[in-house]
C-alpha positions as CSV (number, residue, x, y, z in Angstrom):
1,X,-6.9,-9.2,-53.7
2,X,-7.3,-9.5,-49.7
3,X,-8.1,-6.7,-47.6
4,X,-10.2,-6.0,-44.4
5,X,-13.1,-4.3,-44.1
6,X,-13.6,-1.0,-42.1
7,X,-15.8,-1.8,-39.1
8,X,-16.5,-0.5,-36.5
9,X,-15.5,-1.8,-32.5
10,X,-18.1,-4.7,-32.6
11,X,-19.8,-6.3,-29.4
12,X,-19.5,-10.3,-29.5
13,X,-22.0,-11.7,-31.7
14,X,-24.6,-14.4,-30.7
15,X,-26.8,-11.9,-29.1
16,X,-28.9,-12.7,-32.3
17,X,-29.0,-16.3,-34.4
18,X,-27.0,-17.2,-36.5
19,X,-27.5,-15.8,-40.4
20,X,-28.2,-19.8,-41.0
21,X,-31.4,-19.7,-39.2
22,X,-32.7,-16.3,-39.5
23,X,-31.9,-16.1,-43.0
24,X,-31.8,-19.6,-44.6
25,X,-32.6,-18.7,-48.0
26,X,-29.8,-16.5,-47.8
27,X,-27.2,-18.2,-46.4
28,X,-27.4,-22.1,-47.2
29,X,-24.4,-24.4,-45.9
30,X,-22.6,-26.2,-48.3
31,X,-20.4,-28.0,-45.4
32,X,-19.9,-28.5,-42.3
33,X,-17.6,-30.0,-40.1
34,X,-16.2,-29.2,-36.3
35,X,-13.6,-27.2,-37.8
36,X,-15.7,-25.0,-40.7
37,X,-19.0,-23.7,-41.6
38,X,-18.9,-22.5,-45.7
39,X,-22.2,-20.8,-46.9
40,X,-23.0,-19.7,-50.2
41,X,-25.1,-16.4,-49.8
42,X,-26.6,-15.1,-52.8
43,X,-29.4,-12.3,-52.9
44,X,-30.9,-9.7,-55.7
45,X,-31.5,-6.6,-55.9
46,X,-33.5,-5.3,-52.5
47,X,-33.0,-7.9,-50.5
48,X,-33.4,-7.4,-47.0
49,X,-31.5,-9.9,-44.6
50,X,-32.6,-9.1,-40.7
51,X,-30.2,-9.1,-37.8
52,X,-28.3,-12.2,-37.3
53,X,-24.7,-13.5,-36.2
54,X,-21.6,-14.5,-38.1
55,X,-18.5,-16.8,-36.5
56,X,-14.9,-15.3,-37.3
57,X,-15.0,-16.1,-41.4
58,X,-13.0,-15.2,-44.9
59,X,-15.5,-13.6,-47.1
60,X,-14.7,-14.4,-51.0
61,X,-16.7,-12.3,-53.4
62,X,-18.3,-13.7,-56.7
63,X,-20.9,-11.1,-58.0
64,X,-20.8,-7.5,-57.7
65,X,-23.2,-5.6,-55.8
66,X,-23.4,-2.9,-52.9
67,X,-25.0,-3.4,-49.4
68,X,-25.9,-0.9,-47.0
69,X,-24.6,-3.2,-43.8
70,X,-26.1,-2.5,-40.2
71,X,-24.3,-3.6,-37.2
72,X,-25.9,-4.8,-33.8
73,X,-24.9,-1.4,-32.1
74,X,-26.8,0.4,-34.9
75,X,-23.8,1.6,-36.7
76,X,-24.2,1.2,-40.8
77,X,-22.2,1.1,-43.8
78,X,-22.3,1.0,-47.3
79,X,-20.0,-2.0,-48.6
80,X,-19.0,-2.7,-52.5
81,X,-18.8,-6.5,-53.5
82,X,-16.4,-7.6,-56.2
83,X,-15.9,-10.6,-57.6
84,X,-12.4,-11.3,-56.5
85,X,-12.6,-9.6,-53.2
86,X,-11.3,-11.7,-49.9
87,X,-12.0,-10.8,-46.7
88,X,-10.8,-11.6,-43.0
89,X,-13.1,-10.8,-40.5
90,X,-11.5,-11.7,-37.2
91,X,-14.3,-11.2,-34.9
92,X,-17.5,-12.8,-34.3
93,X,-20.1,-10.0,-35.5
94,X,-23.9,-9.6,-35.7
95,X,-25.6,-7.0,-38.3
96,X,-28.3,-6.7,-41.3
97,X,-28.0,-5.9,-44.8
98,X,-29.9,-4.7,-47.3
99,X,-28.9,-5.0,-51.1
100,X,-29.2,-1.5,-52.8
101,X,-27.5,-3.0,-56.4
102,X,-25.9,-5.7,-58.0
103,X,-26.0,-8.9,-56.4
104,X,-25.2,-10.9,-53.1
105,X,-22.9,-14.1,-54.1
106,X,-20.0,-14.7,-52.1
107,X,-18.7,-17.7,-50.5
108,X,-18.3,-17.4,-46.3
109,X,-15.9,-19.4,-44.7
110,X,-16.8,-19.5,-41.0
111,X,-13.7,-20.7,-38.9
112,X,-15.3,-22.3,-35.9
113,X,-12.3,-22.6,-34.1
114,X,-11.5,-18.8,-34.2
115,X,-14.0,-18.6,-31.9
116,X,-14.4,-20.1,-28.9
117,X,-17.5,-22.5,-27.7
118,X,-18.7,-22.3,-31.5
């Protein structure tokens, strides 16, 4: 299933660091190259990720959970995880999250060269 989230007009991200740095535990790499970045973020229940940056990226879902997201211009949203779910998102973004059930565990496939100067 691929779909696109609902989000609202974003501001270009890097006004905050990337979710690598602010959130390591979070967000490990797997692999990196000059073309890709792929993390593997998992989380339980109430974890609380603070404001950080994304590149342009497919999200690929693994777990199920439910996140309320907040976006740098203070705009939030609930978003469902399911395992299955793919996701373009075509802009570089920043935001938070918290994890209100279920779990983080999805695969991110930043596309450096969506974006440029990454």
């Amino acid at each position: 299933m691929s779909t696109s989230l609902p989000t609202p007009t974003l501001a270009p991200a890097q006004q905050h660091q990337h979710a690598t740095v602010m959130d390591p535990d979070a967000h490990p790499v797997l692999f990196e190259n000059e073309h890709v970045r792929v993390i593997h973020s998992r989380a339980s229940q109430s974890w609380q990720s603070p404001m950080h940056s994304h590149l342009p990226m497919v999200v690929i879902s693994l777990g199920s959970g439910r996140q309320k997201v907040t976006f740098g211009d203070g705009t939030e949203q609930i978003v469902d995880l399911n395992p299955g779910l793919v996701v373009w998102q075509a802009d570089s973004f920043d935001h938070s999250w918290e994890l209100l059930s279920g779990e983080v565990d999805v695969v991110l496939v930043e596309v450096k060269s969506a974006h440029p100067g990454a």
